[in-house]
C-alpha positions as CSV (number, residue, x, y, z in Angstrom):
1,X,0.0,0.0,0.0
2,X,1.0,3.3,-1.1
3,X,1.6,5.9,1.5
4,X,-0.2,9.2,1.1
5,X,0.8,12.4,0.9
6,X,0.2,14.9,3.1
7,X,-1.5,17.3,0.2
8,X,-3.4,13.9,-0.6
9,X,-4.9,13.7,2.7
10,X,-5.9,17.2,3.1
11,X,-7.5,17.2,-0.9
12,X,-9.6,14.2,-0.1
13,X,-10.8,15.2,3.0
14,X,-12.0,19.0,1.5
15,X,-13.6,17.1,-1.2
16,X,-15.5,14.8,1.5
17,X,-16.3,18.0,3.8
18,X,-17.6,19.3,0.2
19,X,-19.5,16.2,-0.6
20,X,-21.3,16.0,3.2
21,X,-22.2,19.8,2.6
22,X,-24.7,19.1,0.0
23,X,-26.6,21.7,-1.7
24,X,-24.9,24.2,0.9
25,X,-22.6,26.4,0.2
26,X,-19.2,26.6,2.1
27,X,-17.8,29.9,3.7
28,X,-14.7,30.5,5.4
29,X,-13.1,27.5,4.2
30,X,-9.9,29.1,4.4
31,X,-9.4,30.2,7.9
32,X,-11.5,26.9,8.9
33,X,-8.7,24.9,7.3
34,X,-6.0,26.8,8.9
35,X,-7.3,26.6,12.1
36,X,-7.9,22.7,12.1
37,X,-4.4,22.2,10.6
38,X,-2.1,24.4,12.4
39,X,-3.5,23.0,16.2
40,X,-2.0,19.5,15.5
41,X,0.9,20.6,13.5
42,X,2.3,22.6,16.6
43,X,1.5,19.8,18.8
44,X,3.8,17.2,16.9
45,X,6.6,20.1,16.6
46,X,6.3,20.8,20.2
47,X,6.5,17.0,21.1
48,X,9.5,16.3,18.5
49,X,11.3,19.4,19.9
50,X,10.6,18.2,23.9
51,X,8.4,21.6,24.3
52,X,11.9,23.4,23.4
53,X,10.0,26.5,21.8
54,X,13.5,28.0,20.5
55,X,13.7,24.7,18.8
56,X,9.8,24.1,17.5
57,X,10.4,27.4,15.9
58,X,13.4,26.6,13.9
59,X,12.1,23.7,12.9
60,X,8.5,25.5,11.8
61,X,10.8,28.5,9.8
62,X,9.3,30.9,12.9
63,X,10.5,33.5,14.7
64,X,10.0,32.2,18.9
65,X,7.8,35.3,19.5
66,X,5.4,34.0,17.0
67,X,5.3,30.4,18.2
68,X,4.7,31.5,21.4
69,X,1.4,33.7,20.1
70,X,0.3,30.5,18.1
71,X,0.8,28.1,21.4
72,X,-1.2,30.9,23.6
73,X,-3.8,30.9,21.0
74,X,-4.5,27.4,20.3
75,X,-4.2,26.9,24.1
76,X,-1.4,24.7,24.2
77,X,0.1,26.8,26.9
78,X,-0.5,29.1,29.8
């Protein structure tokens, strides 16, 4: 079995969402997507970096300060 890609993963599961959505039409797909995508990618950076927020951030391309908004934002720290 062929892995999938990420981008594979995300295209199915938009067309699904659009699929369950019917005859209604979507709004604020783009922010709605960020949102549910950005949560668990900072998790798994966090973990792989052992909460080392100079590190996550390398790792993400970010500058710390930013990290540390994102992290207060989705609630993944204090």
């Amino acid at each position: 079995m062929k892995p999938l890609h990420i981008a594979d993963c995300v295209r199915s599961n938009l067309e699904n969402y659009l699929t369950d959505l019917g005859h209604s039409e979507p709004n604020g797909m783009y922010d709605m997507l960020l949102a549910v995508v950005e949560k668990p990618l900072l998790e798994v950076v966090m973990q792989r970096a052992d909460n080392n927020q100079s590190k996550a951030a390398q790792y993400l391309g970010l500058n710390r300060n930013t990290l540390r908004k994102k992290l207060l934002e989705h609630k993944l720290i204090d």
